[in-house]
C-alpha atoms as an extended CHARMM CRD file, in Angstrom:
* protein
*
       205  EXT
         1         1  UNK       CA             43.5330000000       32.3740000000      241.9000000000  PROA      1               0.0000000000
         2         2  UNK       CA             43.1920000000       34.2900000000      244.9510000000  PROA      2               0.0000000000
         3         3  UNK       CA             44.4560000000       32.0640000000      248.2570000000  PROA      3               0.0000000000
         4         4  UNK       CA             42.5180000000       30.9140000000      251.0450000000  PROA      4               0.0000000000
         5         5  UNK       CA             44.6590000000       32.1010000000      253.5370000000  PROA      5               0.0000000000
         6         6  UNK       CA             44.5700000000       35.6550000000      251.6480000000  PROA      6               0.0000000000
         7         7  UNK       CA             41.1540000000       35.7830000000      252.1940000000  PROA      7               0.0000000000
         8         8  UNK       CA             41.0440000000       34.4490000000      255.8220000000  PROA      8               0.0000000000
         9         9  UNK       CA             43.7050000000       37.3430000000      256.7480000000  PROA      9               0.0000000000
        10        10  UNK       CA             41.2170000000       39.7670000000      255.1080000000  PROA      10              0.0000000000
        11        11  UNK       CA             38.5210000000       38.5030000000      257.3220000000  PROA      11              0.0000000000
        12        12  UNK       CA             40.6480000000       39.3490000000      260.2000000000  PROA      12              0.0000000000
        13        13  UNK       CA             41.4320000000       42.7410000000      259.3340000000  PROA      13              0.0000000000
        14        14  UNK       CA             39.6310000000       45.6830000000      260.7750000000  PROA      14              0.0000000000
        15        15  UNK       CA             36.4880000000       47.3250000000      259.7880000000  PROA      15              0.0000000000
        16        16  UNK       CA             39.1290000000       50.5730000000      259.0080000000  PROA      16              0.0000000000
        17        17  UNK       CA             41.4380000000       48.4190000000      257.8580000000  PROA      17              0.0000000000
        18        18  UNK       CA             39.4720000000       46.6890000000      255.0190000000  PROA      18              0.0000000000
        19        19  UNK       CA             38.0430000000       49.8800000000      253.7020000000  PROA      19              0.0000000000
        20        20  UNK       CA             41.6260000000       50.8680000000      253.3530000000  PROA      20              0.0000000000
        21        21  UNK       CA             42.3910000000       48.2970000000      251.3370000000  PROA      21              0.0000000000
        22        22  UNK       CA             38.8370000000       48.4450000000      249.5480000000  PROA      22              0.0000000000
        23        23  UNK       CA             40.4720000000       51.8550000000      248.4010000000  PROA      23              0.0000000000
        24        24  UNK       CA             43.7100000000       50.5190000000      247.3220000000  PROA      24              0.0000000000
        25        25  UNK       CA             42.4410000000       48.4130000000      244.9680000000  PROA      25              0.0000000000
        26        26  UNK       CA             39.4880000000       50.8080000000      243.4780000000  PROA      26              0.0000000000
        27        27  UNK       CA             43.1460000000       53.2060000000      242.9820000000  PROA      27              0.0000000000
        28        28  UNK       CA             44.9400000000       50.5470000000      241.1670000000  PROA      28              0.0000000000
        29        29  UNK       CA             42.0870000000       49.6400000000      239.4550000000  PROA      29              0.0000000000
        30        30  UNK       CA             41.0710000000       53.1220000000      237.9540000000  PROA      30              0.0000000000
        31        31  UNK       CA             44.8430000000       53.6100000000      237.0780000000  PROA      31              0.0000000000
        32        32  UNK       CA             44.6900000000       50.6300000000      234.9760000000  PROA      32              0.0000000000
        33        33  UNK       CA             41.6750000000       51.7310000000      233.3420000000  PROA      33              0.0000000000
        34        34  UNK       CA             43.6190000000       55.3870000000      232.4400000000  PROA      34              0.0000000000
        35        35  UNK       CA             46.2720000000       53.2710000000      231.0620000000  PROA      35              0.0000000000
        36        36  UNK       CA             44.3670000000       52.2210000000      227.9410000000  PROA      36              0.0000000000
        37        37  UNK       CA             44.0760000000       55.7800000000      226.5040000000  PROA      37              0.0000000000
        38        38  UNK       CA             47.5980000000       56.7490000000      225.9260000000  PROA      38              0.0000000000
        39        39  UNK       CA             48.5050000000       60.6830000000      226.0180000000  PROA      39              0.0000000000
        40        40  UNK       CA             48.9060000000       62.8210000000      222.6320000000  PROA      40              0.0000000000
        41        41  UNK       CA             47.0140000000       59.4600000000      220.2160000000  PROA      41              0.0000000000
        42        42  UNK       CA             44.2360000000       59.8660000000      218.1180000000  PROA      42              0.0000000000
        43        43  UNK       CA             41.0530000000       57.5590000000      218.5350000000  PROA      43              0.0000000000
        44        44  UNK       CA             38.5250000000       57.3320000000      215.9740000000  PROA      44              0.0000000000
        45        45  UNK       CA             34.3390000000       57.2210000000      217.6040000000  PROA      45              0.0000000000
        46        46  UNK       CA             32.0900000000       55.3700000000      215.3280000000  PROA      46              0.0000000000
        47        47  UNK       CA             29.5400000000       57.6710000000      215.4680000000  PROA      47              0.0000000000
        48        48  UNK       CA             27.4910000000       59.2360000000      211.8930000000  PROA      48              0.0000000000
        49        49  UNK       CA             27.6610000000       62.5310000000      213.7780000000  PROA      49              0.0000000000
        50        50  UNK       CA             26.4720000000       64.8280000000      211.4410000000  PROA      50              0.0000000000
        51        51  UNK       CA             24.9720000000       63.0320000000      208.5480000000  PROA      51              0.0000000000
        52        52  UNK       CA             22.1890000000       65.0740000000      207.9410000000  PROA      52              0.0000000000
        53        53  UNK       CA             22.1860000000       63.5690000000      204.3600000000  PROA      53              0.0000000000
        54        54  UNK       CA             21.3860000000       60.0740000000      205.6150000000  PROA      54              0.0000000000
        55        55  UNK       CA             19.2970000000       60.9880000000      208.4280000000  PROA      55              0.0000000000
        56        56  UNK       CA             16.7980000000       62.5080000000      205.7300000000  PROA      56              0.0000000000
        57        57  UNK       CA             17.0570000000       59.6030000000      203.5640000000  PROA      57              0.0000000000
        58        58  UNK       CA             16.2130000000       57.3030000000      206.1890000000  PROA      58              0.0000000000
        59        59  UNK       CA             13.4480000000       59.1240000000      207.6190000000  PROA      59              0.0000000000
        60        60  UNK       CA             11.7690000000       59.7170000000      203.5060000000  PROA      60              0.0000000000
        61        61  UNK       CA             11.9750000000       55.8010000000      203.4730000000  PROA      61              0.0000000000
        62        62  UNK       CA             10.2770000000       55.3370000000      206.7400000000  PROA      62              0.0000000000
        63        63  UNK       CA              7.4810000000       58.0640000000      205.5570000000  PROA      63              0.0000000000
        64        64  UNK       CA              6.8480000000       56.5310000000      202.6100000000  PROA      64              0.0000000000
        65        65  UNK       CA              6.3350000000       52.7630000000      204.1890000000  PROA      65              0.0000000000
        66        66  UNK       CA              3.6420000000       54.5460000000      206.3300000000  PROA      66              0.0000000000
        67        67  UNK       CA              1.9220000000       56.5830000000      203.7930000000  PROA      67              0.0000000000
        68        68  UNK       CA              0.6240000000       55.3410000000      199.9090000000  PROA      68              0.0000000000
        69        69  UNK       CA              0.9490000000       57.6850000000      197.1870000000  PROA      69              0.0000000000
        70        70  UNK       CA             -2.2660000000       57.0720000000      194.1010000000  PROA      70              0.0000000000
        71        71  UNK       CA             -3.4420000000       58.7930000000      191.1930000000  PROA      71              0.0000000000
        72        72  UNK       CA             -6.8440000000       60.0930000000      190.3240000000  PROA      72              0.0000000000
        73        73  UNK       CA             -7.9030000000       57.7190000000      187.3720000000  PROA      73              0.0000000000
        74        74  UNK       CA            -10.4660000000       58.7440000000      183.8560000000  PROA      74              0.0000000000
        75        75  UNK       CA            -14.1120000000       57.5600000000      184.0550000000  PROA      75              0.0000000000
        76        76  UNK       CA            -14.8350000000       59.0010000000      180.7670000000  PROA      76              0.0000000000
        77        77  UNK       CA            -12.5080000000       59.8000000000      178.6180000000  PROA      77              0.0000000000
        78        78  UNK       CA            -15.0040000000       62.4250000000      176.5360000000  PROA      78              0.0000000000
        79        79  UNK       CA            -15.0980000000       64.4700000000      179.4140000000  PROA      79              0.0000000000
        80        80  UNK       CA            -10.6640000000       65.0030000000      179.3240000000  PROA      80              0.0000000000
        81        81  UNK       CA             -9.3830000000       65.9480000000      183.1320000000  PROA      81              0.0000000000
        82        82  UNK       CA            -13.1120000000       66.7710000000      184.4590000000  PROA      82              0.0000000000
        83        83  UNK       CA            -13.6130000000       63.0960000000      184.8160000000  PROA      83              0.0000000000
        84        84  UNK       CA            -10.9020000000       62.2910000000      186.9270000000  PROA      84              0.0000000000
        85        85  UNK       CA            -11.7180000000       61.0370000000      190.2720000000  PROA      85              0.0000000000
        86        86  UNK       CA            -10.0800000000       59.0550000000      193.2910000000  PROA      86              0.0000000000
        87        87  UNK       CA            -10.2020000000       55.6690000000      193.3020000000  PROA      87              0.0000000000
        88        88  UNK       CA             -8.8810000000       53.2160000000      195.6190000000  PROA      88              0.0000000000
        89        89  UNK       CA             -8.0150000000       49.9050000000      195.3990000000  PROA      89              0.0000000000
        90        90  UNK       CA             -8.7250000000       47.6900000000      198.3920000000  PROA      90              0.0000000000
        91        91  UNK       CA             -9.1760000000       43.7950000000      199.0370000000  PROA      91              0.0000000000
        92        92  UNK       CA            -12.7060000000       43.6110000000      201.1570000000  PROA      92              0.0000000000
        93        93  UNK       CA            -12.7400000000       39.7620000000      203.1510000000  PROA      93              0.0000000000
        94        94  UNK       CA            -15.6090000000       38.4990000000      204.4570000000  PROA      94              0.0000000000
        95        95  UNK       CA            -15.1960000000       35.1590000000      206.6030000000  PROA      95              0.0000000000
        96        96  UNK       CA            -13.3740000000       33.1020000000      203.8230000000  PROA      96              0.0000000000
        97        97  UNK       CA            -13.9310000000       35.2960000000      200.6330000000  PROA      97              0.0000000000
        98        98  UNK       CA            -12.0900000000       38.2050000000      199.5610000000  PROA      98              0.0000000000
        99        99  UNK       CA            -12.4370000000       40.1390000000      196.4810000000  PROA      99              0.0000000000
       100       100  UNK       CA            -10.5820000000       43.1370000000      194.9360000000  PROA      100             0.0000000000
       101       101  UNK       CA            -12.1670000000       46.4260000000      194.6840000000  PROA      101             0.0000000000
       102       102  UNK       CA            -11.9090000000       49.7540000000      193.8810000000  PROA      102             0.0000000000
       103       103  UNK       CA            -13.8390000000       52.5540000000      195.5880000000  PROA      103             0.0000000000
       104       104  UNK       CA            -14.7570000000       55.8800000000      195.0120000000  PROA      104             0.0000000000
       105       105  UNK       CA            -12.9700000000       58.0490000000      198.1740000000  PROA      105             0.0000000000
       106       106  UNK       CA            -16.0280000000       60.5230000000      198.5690000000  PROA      106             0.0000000000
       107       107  UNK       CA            -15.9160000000       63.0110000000      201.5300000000  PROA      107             0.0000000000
       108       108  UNK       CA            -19.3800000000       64.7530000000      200.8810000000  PROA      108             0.0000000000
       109       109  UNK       CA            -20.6740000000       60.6490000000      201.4440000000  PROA      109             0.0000000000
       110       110  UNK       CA            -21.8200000000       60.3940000000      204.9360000000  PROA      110             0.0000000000
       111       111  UNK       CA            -21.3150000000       56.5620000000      204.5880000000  PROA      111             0.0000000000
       112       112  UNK       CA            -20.0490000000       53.7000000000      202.6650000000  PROA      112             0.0000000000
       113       113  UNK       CA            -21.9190000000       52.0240000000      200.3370000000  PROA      113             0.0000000000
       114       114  UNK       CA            -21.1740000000       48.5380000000      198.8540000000  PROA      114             0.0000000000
       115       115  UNK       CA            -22.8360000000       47.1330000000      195.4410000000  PROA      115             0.0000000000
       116       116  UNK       CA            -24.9740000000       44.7140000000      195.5530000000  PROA      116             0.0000000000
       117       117  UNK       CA            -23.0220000000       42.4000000000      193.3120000000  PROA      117             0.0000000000
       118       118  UNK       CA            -19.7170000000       43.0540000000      195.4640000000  PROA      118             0.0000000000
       119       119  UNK       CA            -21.8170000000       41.5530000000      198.9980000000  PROA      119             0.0000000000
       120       120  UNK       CA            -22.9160000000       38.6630000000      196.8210000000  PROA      120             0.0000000000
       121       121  UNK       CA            -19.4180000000       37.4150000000      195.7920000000  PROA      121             0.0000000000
       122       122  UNK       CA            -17.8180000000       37.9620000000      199.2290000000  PROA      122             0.0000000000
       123       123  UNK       CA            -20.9400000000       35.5480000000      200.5320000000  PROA      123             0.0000000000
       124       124  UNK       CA            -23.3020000000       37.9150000000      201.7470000000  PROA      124             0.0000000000
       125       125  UNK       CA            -27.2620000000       36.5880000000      201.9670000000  PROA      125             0.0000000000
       126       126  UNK       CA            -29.6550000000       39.5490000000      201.7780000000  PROA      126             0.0000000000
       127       127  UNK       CA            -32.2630000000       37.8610000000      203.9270000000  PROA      127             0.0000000000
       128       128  UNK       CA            -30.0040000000       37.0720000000      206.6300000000  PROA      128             0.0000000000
       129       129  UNK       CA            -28.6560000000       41.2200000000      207.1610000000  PROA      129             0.0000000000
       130       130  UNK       CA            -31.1900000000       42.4710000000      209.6430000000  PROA      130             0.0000000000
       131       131  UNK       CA            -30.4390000000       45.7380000000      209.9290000000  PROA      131             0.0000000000
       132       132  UNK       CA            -32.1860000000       47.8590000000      207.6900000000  PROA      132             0.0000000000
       133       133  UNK       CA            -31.4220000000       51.6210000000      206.7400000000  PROA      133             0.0000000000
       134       134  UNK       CA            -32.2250000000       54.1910000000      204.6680000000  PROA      134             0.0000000000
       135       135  UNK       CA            -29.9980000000       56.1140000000      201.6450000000  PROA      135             0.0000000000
       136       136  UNK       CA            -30.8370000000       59.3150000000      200.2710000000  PROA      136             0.0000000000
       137       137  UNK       CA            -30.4060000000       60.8600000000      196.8330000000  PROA      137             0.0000000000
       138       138  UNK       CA            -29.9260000000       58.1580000000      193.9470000000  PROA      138             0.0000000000
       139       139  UNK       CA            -29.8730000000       55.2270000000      196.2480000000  PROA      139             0.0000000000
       140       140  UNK       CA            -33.1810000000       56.5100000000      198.2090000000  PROA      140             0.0000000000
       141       141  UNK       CA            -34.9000000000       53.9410000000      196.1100000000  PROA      141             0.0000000000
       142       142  UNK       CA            -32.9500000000       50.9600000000      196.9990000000  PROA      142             0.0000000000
       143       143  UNK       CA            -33.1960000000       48.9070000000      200.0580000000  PROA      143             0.0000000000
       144       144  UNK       CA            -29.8000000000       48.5460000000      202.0230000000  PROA      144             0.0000000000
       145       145  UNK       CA            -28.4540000000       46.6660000000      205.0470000000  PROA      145             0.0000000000
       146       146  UNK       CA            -25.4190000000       46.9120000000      207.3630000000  PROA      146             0.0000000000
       147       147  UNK       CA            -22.6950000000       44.6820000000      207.1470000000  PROA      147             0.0000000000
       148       148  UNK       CA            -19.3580000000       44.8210000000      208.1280000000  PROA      148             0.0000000000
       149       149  UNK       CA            -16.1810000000       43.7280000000      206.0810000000  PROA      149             0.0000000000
       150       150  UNK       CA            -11.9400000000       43.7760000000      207.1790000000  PROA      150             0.0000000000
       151       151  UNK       CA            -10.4500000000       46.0480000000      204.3340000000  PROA      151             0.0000000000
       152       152  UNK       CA             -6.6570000000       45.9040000000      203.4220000000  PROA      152             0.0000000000
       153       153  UNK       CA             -5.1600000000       48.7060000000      201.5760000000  PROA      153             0.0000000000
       154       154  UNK       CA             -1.9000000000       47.6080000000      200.0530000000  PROA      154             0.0000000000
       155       155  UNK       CA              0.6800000000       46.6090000000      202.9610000000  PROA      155             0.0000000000
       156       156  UNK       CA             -1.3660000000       48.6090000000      205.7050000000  PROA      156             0.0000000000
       157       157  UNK       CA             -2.6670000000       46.8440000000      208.7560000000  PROA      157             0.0000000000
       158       158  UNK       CA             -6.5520000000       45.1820000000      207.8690000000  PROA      158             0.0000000000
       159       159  UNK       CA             -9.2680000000       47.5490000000      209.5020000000  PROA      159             0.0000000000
       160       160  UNK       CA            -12.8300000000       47.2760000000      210.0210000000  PROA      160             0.0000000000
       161       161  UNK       CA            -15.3130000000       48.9720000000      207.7710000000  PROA      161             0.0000000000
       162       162  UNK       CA            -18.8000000000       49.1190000000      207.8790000000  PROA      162             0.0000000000
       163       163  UNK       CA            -21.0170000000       49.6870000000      204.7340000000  PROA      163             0.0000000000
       164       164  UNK       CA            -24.3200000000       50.4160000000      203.3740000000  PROA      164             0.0000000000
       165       165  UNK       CA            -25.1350000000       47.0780000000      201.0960000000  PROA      165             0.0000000000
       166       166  UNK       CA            -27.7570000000       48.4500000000      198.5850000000  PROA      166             0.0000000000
       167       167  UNK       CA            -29.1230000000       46.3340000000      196.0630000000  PROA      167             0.0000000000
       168       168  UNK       CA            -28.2170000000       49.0480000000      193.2810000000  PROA      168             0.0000000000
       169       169  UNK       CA            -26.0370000000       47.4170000000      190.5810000000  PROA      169             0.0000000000
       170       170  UNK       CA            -24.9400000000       50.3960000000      189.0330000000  PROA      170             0.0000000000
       171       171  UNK       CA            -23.5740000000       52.2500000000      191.9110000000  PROA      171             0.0000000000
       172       172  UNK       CA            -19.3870000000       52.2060000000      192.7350000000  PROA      172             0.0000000000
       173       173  UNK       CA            -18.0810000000       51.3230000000      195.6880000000  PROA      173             0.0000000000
       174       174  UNK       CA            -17.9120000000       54.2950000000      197.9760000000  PROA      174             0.0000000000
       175       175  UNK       CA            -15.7290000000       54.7710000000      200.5780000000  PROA      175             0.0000000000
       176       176  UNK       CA            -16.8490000000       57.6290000000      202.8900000000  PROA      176             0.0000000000
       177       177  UNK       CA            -17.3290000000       59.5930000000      206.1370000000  PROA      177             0.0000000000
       178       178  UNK       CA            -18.3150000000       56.1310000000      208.2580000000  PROA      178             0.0000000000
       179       179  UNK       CA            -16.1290000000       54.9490000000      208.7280000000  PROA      179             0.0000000000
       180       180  UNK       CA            -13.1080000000       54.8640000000      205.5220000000  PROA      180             0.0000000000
       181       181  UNK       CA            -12.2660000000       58.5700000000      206.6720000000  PROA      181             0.0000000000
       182       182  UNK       CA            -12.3220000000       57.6790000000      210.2200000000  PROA      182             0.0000000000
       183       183  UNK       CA             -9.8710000000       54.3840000000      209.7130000000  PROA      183             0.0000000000
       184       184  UNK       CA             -7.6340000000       56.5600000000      206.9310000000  PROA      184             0.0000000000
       185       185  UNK       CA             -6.1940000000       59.8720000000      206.7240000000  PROA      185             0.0000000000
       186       186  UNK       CA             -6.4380000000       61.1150000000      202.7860000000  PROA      186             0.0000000000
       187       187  UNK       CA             -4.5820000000       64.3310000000      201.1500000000  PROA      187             0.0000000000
       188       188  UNK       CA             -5.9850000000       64.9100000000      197.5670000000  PROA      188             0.0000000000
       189       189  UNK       CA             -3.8490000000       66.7620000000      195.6780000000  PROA      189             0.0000000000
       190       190  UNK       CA             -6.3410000000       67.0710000000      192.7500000000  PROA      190             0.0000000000
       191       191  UNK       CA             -4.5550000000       69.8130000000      190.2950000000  PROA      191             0.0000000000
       192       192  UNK       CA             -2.0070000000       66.8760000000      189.8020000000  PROA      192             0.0000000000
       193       193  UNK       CA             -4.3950000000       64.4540000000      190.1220000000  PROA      193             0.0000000000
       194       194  UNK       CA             -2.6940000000       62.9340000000      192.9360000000  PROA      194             0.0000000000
       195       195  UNK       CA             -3.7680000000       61.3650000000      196.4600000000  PROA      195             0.0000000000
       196       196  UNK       CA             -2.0300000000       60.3200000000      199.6230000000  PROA      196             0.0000000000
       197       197  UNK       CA             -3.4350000000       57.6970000000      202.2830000000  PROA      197             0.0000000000
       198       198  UNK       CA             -2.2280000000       56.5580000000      205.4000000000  PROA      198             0.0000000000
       199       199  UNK       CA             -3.6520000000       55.2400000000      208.6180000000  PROA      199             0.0000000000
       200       200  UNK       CA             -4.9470000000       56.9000000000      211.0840000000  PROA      200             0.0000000000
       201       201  UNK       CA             -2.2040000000       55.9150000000      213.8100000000  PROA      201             0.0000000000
       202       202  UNK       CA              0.2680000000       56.7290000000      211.4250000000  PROA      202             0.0000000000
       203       203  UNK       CA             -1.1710000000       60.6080000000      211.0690000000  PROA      203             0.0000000000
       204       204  UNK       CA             -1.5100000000       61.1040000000      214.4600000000  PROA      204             0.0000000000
       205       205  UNK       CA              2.1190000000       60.2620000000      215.8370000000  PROA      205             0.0000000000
């Protein structure tokens, strides 16, 4: 416990005169310090300095909580590896509903299109979707309407997709260029009838 009368004789001391003793102290006090580290002694430093091993462990463990590895899976077995194709599994919610589904990942579809069965379970009415549009090919036939449904792809964040609701029945769920390609990055690796997915954010760091 320092003294009060210590530190009323400091107060009378000079303005030279307290910086020297100001540098006194910082002296004894760095000598102290030097005193911990004794001369010719080993000290060990916790650091993994050079585990390359581990680093690349760690950092295949963090890649693979970002990205989703699937396979391509048989639509007819008659037709052997020809009818292999990339399916995804995904829970669609709408409001309160949810229902697991698996889509078709199609990259020469401009946009997603959802079966008319699939809008009906999730709560969709057909009379209440006002905004009408147009398919081509197959589906030119069928009326469809816009509506827009969160998507969750096994532990990735939920994202918004919009789809094409047809009133075809026998059509799959298709996942394509608006917007599943725009929310997911996908790497098919078809000749072992593999596929990778990952979000967007992910890809881009």
């Amino acid at each position: 416990m320092v003294s009060a009368e210590l530190i009323s004789t400091l107060r009378e001391l000079s303005r030279a005169d307290k910086f020297y003793i100001m540098q006194v102290l910082i002296s004894e006090l760095a000598q102290q310090e030097t005193e911990l580290i004794k001369p010719d002694q080993s000290y060990p430093v916790w650091s993994p300095y050079d585990a390359v091993e581990a680093a690349d462990t760690m950092l295949k463990v963090l890649q693979a909580a970002k990205t989703q590895d699937h396979s391509f899976i048989p639509i007819d077995v008659a037709l052997g590896e020809a009818s292999f194709r990339p399916y995804l599994t995904l829970t669609l919610i709408y409001q309160q509903s949810s229902a697991i589904a698996s889509g078709l990942l199609d990259t020469g579809a401009s946009v997603n299109v959802l079966p008319y069965s699939v809008g009906v379970e999730l709560g969709y009415v057909w009379e209440q979707q006002t905004t009408v549009l147009s398919l081509t090919g197959n589906l030119a036939q069928y009326e469809a309407r816009v509506v827009l449904l969160q998507a969750v792809v096994g532990q990735f964040e939920p994202v918004q997709l919009v789809f094409a609701w047809t009133q075809a029945t026998n059509v799959p769920l298709i996942l394509g260029q608006v917007n599943s390609f725009m929310e997911f990055d996908v790497c098919f690796y078809r000749s072992h009838l593999q596929f990778e997915i990952s979000p967007k954010s992910v890809a881009s760091e």
